[in-house]
gemmi code that builds the backbone of each chain (N, CA, C; Angstrom):
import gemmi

chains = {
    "A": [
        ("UNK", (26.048, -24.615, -7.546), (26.349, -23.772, -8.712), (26.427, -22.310, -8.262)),
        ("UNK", (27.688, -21.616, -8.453), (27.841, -20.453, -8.226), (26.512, -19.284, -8.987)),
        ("UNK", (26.073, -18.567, -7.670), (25.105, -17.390, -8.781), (25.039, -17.160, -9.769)),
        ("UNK", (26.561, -16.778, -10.106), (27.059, -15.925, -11.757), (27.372, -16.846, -12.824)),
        ("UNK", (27.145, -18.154, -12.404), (27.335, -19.460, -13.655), (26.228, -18.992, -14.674)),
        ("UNK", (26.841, -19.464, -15.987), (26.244, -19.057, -17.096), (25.025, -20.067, -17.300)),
        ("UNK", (23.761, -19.507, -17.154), (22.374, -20.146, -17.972), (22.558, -20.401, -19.012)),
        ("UNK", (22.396, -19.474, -19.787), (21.846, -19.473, -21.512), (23.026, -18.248, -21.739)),
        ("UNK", (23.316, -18.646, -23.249), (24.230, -17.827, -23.965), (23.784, -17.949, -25.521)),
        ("UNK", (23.794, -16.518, -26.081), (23.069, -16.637, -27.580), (23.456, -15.291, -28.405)),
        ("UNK", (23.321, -15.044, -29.351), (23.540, -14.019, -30.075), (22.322, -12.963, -30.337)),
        ("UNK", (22.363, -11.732, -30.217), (21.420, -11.147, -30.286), (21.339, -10.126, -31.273)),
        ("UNK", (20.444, -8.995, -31.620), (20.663, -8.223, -32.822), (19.662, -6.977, -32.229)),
        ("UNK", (20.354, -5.757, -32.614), (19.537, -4.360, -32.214), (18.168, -4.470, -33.663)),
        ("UNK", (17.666, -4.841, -33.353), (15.643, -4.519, -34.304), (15.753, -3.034, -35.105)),
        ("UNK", (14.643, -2.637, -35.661), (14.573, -1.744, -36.550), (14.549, -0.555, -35.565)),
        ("UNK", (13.663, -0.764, -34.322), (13.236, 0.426, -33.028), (14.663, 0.167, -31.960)),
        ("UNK", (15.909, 0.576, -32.658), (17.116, 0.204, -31.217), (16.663, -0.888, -30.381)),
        ("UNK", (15.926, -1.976, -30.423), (15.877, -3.152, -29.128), (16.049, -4.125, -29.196)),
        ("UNK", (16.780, -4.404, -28.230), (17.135, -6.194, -27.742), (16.636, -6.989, -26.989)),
        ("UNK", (16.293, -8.395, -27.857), (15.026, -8.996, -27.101), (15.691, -9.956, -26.087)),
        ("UNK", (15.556, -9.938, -24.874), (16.139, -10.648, -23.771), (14.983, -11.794, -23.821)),
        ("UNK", (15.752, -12.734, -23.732), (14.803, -14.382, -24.143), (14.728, -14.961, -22.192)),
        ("UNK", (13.340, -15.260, -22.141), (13.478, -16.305, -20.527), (13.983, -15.674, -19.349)),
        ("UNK", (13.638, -14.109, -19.093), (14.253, -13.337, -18.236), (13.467, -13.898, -16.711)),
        ("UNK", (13.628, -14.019, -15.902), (12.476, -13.615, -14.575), (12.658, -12.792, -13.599)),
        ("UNK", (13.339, -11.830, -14.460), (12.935, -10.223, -13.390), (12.123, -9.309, -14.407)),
        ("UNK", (11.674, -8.336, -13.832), (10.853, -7.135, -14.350), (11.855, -6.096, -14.646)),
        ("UNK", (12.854, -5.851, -14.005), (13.337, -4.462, -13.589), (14.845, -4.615, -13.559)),
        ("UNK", (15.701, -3.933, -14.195), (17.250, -3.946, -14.544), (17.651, -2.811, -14.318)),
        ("UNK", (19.072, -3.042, -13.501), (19.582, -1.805, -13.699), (20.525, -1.901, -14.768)),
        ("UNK", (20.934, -1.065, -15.640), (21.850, -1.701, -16.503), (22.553, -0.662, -16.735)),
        ("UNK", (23.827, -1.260, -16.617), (25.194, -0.549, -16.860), (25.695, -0.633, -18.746)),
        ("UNK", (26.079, 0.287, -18.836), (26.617, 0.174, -20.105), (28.579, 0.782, -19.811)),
        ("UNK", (29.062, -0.292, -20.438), (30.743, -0.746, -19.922), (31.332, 0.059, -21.236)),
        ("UNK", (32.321, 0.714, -21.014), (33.283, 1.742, -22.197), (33.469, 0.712, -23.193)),
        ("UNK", (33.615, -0.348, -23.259), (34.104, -1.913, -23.936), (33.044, -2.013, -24.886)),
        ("UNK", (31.800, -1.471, -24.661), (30.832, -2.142, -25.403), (29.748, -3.025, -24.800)),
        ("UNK", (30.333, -3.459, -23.611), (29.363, -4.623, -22.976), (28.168, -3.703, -22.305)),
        ("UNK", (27.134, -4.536, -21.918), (25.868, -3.886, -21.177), (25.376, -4.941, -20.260)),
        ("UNK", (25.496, -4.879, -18.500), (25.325, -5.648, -18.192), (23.743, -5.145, -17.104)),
        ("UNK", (23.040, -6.451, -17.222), (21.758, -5.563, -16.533), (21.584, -6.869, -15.263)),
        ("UNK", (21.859, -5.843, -14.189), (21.637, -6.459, -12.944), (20.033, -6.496, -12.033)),
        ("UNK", (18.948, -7.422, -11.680), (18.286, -7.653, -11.400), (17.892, -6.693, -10.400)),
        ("UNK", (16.423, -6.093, -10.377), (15.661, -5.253, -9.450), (14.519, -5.752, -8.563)),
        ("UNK", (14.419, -5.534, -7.610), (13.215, -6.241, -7.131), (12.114, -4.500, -6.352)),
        ("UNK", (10.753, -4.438, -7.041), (10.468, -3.489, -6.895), (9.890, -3.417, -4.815)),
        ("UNK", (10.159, -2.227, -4.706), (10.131, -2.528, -3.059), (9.002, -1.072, -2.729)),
        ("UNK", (8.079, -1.352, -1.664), (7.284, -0.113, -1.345), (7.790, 1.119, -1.148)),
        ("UNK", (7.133, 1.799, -1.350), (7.324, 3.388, -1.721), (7.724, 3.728, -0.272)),
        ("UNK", (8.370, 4.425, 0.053), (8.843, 5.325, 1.483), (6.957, 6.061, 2.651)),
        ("UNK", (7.472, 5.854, 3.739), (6.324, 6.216, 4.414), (6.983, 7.240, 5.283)),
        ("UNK", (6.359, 8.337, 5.444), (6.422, 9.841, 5.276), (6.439, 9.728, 7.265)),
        ("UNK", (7.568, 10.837, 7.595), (7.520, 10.961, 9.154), (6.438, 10.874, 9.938)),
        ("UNK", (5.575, 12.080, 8.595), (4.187, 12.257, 9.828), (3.222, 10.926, 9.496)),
        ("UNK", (2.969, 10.295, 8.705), (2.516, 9.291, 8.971), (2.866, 7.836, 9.698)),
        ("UNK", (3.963, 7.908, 10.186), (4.487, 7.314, 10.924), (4.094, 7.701, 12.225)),
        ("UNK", (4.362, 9.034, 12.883), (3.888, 9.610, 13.969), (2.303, 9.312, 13.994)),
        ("UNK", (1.718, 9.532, 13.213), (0.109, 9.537, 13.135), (-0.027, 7.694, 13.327)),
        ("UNK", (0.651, 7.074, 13.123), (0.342, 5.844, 13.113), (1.008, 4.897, 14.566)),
        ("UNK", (2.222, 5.709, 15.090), (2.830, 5.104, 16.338), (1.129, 5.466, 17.467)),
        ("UNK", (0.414, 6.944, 17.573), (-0.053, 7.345, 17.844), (-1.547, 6.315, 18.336)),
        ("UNK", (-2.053, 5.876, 16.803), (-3.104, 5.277, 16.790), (-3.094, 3.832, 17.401)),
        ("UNK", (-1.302, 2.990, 17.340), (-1.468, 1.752, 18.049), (-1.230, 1.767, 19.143)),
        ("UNK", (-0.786, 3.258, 20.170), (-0.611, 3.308, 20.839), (-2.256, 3.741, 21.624)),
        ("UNK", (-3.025, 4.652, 21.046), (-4.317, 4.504, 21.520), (-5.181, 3.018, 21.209)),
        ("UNK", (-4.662, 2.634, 20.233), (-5.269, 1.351, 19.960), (-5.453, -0.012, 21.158)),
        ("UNK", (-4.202, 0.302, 21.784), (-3.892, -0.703, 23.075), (-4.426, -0.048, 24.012)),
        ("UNK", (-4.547, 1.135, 24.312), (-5.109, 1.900, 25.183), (-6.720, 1.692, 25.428)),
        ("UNK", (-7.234, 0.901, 24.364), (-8.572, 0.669, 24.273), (-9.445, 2.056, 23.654)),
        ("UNK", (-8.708, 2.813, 23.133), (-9.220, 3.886, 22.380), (-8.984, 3.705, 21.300)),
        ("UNK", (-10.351, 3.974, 20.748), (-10.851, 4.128, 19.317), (-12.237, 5.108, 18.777)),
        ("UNK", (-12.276, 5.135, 17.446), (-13.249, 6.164, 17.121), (-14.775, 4.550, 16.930)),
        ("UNK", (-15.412, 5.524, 16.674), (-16.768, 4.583, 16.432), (-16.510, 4.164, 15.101)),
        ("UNK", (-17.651, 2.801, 14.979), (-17.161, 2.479, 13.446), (-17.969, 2.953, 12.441)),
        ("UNK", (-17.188, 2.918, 10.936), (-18.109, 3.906, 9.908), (-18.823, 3.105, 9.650)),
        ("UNK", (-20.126, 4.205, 9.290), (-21.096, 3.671, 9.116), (-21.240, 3.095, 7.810)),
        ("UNK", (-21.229, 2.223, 7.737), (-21.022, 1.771, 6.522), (-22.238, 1.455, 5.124)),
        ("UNK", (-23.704, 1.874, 5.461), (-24.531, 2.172, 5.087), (-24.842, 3.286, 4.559)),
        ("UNK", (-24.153, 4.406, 5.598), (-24.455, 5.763, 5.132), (-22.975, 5.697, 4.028)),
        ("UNK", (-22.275, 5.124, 4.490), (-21.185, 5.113, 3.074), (-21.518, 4.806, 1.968)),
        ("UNK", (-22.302, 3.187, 1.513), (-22.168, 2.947, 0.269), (-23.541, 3.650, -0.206)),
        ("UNK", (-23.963, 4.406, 0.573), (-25.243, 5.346, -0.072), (-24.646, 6.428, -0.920)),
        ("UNK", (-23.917, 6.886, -0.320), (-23.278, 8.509, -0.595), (-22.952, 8.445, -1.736)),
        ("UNK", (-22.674, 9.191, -2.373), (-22.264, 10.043, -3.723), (-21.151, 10.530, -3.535)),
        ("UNK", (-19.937, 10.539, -3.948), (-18.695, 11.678, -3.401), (-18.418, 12.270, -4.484)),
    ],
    "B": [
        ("UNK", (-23.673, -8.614, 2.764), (-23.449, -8.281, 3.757), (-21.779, -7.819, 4.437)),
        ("UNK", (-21.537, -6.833, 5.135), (-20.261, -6.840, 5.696), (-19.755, -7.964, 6.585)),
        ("UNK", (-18.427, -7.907, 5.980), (-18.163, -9.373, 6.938), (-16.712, -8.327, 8.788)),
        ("UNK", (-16.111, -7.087, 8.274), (-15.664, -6.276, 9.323), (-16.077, -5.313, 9.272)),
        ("UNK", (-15.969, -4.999, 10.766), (-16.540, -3.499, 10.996), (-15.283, -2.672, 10.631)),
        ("UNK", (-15.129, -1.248, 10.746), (-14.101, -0.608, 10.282), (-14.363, 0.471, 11.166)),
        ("UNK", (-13.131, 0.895, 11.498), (-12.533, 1.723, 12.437), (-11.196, 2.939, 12.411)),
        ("UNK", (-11.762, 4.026, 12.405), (-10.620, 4.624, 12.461), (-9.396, 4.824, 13.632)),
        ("UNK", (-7.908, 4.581, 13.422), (-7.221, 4.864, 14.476), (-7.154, 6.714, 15.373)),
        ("UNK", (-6.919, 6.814, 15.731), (-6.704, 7.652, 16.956), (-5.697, 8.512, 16.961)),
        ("UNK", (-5.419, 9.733, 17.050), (-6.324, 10.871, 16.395), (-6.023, 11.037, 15.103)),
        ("UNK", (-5.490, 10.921, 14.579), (-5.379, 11.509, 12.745), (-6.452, 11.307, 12.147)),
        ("UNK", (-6.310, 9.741, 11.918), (-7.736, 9.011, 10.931), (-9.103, 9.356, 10.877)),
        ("UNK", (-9.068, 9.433, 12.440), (-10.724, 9.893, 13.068), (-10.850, 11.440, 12.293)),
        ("UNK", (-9.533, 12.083, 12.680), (-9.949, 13.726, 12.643), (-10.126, 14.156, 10.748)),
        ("UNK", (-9.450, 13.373, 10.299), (-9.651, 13.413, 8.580), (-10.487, 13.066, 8.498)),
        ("UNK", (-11.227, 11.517, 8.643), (-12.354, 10.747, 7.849), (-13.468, 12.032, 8.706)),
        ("UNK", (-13.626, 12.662, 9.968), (-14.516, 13.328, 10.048), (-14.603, 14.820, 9.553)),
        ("UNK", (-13.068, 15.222, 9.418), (-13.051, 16.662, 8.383), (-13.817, 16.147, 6.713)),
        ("UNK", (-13.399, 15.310, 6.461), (-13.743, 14.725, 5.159), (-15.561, 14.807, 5.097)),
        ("UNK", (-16.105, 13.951, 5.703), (-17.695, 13.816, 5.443), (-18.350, 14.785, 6.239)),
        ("UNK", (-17.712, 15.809, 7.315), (-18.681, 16.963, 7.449), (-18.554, 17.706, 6.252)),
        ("UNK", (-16.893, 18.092, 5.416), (-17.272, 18.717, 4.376), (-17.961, 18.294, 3.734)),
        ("UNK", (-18.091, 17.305, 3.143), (-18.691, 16.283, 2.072), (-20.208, 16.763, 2.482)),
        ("UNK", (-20.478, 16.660, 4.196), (-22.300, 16.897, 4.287), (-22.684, 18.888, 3.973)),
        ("UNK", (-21.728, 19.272, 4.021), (-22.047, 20.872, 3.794), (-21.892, 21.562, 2.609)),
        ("UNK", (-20.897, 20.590, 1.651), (-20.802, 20.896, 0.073), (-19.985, 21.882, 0.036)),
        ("UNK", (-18.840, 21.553, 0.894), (-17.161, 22.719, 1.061), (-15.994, 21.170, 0.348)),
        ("UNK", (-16.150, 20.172, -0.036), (-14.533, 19.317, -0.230), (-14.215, 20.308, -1.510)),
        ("UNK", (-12.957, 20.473, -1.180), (-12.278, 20.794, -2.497), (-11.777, 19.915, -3.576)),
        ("UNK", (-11.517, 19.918, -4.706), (-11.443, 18.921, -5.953), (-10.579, 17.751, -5.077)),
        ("UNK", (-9.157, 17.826, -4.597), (-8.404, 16.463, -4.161), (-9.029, 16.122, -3.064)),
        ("UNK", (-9.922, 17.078, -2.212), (-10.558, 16.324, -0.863), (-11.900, 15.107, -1.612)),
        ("UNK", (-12.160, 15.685, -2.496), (-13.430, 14.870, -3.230), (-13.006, 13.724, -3.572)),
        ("UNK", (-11.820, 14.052, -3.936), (-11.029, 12.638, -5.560), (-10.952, 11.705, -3.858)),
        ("UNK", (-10.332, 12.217, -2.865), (-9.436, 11.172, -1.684), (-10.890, 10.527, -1.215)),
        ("UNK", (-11.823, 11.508, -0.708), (-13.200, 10.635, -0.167), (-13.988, 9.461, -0.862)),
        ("UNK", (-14.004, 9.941, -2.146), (-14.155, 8.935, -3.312), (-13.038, 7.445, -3.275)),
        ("UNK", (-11.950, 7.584, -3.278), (-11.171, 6.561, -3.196), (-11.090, 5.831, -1.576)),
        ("UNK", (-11.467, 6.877, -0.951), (-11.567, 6.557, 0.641), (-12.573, 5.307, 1.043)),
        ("UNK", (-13.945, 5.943, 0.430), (-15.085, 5.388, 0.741), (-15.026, 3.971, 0.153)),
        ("UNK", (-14.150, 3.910, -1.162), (-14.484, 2.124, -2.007), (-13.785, 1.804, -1.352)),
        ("UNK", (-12.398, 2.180, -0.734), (-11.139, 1.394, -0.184), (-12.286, 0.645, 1.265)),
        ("UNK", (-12.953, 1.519, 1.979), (-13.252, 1.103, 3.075), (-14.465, 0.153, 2.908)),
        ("UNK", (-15.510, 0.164, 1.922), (-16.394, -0.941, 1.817), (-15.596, -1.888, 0.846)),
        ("UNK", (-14.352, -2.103, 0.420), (-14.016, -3.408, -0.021), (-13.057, -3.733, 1.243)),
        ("UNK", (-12.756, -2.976, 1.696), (-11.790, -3.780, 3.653), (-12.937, -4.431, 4.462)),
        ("UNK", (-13.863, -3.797, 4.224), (-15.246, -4.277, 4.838), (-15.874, -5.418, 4.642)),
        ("UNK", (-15.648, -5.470, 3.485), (-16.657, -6.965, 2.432), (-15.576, -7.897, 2.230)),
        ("UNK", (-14.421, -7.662, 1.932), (-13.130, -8.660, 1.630), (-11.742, -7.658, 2.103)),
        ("UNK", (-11.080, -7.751, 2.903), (-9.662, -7.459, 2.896), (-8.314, -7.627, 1.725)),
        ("UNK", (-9.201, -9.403, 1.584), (-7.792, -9.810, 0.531), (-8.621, -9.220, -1.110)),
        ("UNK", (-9.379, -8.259, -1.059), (-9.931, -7.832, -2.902), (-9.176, -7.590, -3.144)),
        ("UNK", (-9.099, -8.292, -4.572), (-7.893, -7.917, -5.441), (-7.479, -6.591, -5.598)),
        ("UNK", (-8.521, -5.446, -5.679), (-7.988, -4.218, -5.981), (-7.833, -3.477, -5.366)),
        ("UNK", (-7.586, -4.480, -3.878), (-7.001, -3.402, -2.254), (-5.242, -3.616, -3.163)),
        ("UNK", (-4.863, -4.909, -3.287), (-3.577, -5.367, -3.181), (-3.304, -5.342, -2.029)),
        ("UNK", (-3.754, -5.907, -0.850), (-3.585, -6.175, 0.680), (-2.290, -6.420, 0.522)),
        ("UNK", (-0.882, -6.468, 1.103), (0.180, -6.736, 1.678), (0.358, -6.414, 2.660)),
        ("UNK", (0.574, -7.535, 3.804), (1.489, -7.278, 5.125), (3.145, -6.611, 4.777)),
        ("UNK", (2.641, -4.856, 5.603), (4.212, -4.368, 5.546), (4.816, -5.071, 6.966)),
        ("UNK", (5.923, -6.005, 6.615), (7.005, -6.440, 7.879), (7.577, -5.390, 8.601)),
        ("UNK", (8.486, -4.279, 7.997), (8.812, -3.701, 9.276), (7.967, -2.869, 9.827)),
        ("UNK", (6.481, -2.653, 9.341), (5.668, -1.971, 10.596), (4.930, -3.136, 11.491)),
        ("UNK", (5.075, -4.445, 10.844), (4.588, -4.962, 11.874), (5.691, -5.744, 13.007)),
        ("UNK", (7.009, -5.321, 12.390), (8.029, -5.710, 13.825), (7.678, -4.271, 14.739)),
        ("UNK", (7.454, -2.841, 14.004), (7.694, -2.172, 15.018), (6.633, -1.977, 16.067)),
        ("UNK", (5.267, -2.502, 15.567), (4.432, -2.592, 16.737), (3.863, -3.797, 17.111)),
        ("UNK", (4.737, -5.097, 16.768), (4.295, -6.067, 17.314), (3.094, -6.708, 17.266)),
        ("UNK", (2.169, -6.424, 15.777), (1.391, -7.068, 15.580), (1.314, -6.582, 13.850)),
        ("UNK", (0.420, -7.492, 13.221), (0.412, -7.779, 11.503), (-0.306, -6.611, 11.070)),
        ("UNK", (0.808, -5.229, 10.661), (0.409, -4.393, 9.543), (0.062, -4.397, 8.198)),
        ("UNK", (-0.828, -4.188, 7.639), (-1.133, -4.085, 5.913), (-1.267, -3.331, 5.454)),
        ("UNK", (-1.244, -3.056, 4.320), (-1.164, -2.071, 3.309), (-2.261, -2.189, 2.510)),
        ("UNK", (-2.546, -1.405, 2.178), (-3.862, -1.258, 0.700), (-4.027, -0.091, 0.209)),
        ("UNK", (-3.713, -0.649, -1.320), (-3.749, 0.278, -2.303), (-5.452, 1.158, -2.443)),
        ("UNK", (-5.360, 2.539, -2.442), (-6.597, 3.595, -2.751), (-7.240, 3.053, -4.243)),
        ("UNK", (-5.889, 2.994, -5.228), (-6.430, 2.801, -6.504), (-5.460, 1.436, -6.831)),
        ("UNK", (-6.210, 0.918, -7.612), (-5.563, -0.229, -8.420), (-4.564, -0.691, -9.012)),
        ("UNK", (-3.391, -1.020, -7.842), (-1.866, -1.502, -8.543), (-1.414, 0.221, -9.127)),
        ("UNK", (-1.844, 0.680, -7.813), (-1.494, 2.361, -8.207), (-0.634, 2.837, -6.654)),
        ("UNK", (0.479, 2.009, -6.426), (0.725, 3.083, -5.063), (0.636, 4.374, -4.305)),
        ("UNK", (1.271, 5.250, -5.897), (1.219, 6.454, -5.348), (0.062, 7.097, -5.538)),
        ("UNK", (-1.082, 6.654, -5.910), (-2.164, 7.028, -5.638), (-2.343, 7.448, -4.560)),
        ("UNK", (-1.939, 6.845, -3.284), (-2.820, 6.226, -1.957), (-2.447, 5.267, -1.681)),
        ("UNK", (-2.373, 5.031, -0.111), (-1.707, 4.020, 0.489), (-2.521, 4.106, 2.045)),
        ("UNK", (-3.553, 2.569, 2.342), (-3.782, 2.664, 3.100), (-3.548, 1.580, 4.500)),
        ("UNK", (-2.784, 2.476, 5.450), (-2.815, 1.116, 6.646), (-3.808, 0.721, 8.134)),
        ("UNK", (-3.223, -0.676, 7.843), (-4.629, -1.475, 8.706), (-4.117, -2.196, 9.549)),
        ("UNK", (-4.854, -2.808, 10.479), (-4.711, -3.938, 11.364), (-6.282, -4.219, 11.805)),
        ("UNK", (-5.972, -5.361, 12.220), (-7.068, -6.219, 12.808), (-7.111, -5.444, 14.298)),
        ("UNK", (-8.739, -5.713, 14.840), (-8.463, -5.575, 15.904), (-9.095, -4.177, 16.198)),
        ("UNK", (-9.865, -3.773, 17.385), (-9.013, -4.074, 18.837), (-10.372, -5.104, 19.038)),
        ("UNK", (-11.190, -5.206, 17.986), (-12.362, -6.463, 18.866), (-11.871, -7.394, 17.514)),
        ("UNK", (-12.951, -8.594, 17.843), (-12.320, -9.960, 16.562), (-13.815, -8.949, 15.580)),
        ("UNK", (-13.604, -9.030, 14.558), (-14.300, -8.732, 13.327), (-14.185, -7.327, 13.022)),
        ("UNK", (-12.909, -6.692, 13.758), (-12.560, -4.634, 13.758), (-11.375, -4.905, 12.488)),
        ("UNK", (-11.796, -3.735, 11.887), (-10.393, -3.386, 11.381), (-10.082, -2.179, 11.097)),
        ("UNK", (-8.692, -1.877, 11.828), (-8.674, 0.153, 12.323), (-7.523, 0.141, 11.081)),
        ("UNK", (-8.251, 1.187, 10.877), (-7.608, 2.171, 9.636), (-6.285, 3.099, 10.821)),
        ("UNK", (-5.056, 2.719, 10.210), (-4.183, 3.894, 11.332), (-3.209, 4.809, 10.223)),
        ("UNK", (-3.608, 4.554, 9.371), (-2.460, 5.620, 8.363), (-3.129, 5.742, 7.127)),
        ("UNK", (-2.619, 6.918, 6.454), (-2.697, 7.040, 5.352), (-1.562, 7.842, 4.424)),
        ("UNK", (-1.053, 7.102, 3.263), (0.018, 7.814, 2.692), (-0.088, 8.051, 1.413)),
        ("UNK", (0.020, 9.299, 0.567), (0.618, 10.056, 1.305), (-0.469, 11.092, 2.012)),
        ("UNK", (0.076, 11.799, 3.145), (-0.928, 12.675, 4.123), (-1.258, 14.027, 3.526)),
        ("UNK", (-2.476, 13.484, 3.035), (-3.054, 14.519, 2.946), (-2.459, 16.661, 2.598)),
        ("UNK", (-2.209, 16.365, 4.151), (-1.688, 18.050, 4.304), (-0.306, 17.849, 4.342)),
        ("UNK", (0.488, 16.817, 3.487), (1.793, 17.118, 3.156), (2.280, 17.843, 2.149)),
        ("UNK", (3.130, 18.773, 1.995), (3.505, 19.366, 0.618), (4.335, 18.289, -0.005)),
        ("UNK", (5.167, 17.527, 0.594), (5.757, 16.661, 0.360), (5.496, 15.177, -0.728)),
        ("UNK", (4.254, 14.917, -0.908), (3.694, 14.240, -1.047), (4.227, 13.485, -2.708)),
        ("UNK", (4.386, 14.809, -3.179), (5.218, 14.127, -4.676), (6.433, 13.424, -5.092)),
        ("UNK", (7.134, 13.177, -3.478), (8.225, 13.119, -3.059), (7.889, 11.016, -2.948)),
        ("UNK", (7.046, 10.800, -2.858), (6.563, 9.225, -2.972), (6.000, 9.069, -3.937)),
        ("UNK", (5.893, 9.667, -4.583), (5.003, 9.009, -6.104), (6.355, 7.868, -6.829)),
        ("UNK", (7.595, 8.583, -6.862), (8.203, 8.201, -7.674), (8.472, 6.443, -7.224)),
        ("UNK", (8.747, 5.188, -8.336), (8.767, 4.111, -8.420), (10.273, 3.780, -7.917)),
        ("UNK", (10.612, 3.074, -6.803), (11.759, 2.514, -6.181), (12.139, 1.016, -6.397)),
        ("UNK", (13.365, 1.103, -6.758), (13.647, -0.399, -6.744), (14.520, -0.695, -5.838)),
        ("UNK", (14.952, -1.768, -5.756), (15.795, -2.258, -4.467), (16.939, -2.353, -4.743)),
        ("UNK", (17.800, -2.738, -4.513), (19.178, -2.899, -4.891), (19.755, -5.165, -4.898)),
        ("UNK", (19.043, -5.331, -4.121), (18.928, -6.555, -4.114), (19.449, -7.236, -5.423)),
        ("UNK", (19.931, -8.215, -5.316), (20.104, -9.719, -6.063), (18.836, -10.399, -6.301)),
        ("UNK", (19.231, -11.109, -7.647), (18.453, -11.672, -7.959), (18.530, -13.247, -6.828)),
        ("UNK", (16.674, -13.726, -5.912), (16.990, -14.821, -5.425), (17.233, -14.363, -4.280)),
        ("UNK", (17.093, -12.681, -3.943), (16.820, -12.697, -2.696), (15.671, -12.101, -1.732)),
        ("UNK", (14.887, -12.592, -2.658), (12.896, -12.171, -2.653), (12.870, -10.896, -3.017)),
        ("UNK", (11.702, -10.866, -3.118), (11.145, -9.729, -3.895), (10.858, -7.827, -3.060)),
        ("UNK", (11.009, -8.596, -1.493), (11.150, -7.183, -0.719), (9.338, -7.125, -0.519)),
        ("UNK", (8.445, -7.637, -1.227), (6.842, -7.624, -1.137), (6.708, -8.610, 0.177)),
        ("UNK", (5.899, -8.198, 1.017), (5.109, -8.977, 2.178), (4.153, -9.635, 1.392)),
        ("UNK", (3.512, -10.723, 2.455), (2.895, -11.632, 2.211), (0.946, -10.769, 2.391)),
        ("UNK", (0.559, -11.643, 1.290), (-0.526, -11.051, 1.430), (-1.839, -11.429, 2.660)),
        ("UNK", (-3.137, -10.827, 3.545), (-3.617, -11.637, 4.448), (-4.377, -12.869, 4.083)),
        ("UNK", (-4.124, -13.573, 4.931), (-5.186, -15.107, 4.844), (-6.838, -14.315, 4.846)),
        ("UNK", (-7.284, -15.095, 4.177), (-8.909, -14.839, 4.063), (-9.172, -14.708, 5.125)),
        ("UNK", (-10.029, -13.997, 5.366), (-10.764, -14.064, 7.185), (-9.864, -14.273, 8.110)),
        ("UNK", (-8.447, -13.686, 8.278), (-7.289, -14.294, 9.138), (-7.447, -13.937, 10.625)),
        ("UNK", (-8.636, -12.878, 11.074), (-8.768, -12.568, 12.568), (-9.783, -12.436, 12.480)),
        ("UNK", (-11.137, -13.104, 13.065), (-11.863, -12.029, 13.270), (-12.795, -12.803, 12.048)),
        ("UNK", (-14.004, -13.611, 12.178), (-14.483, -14.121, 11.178), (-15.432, -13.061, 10.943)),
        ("UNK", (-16.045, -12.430, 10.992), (-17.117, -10.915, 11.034), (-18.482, -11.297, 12.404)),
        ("UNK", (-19.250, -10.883, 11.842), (-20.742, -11.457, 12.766), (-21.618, -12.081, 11.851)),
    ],
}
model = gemmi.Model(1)
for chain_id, residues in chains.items():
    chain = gemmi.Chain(chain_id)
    for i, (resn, *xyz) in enumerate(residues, 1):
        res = gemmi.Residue()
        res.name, res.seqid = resn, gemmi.SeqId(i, " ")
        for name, pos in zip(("N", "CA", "C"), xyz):
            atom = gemmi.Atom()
            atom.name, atom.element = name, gemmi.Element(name[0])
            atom.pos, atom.b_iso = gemmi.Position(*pos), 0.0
            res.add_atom(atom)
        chain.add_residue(res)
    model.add_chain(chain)
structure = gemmi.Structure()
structure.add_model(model)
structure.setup_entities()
């Protein structure tokens, strides 16, 4: 079955608050076009991680590269941590 | 009891988490150095006690772990809050370690508001979700 074969087809109605209730969706996130015609078509999003910043990249090539190196910091103390107050 | 030890990577991590708690011991953090140590400190005793806690949201990021050839993760500072805080990990370099090597966004970036905002993919529907897989319980490294 081609992707774009039709599921479900139904009639819908704008509510008292402008909205249309999309029935049995399984995405979260649409982009949706609205067509000069009238039509509105909403194409599927899939949410993807946020961008990771140069310097943390550098800071991080850095650390697996000391990491293999057999350098590392000592480990936190993890006592004096869940004591603390921050 | 802790089940990993925790470790900072080399030099960034080390030089923050120790700018962080000397201020913290002399009573100099400023309001966001406070808010980050605060979110710092739970992030690191729940990596400690459980990796996969629900309110790390552990995910293996794939392309940092093609680019260094071993299983990167992610964990959320705050709860199903990315741009809160974003912290990365790996197992390792002993069985029951786990080194902290990033943190996003950094600290001393001005930039930083520049990731808050929510991204979607461009993807089709049916051609996954773009989310890594989350870690197996105890997946390296059973603790001591």
């Amino acid at each position: 079955m081609p992707s774009t074969a039709t599921l479900k087809e139904y009639d819908a109605h704008i509510d008292a608050k402008k909205r249309v209730t999309i029935r049995g969706v399984s995405h979260g996130f649409f982009r949706v076009v609205h067509r000069k015609d009238g039509s509105i078509l909403l194409k599927p999003r899939a949410l993807v991680d946020a961008p990771i910043s140069g310097r943390t990249l550098r800071g991080m090539d850095a650390a697996i590269k000391n990491l293999r190196a057999g350098k590392h910091s000592k480990p936190v103390d993890l006592k004096k941590l869940a004591a603390m107050k921050a | 009891m802790a089940k990993f030890t925790v470790e900072m990577g080399l030099p960034e991590m080390e030089s923050l988490w120790n700018e962080l708690l000397s201020k913290f011991e002399n009573g100099t953090l400023a309001g966001d150095e406070r808010l980050l140590l605060k979110k710092l400190r739970k992030a690191i005793l729940f990596l400690a006690e459980n990796p996969t806690h629900p309110g790390l949201t552990s995910h293996e990021i794939k392309p940092l772990s093609d680019r260094y050839g071993q299983k990167v993760w992610q964990s959320y500072l705050e709860n199903r809050t990315p741009a809160a805080g974003r912290l990365f990990w790996t197992y390792g370099p002993r069985k029951g370690v786990i080194t902290i090597i990033g943190l996003e966004p950094h600290p001393e970036s001005g930039k930083s508001r520049g990731y808050d905002r929510l991204r979607l993919s461009k993807m089709r529907a049916g051609e996954g979700s773009g989310i890594g897989e989350r870690p197996e319980r105890g997946s390296r490294g059973k603790g001591k």
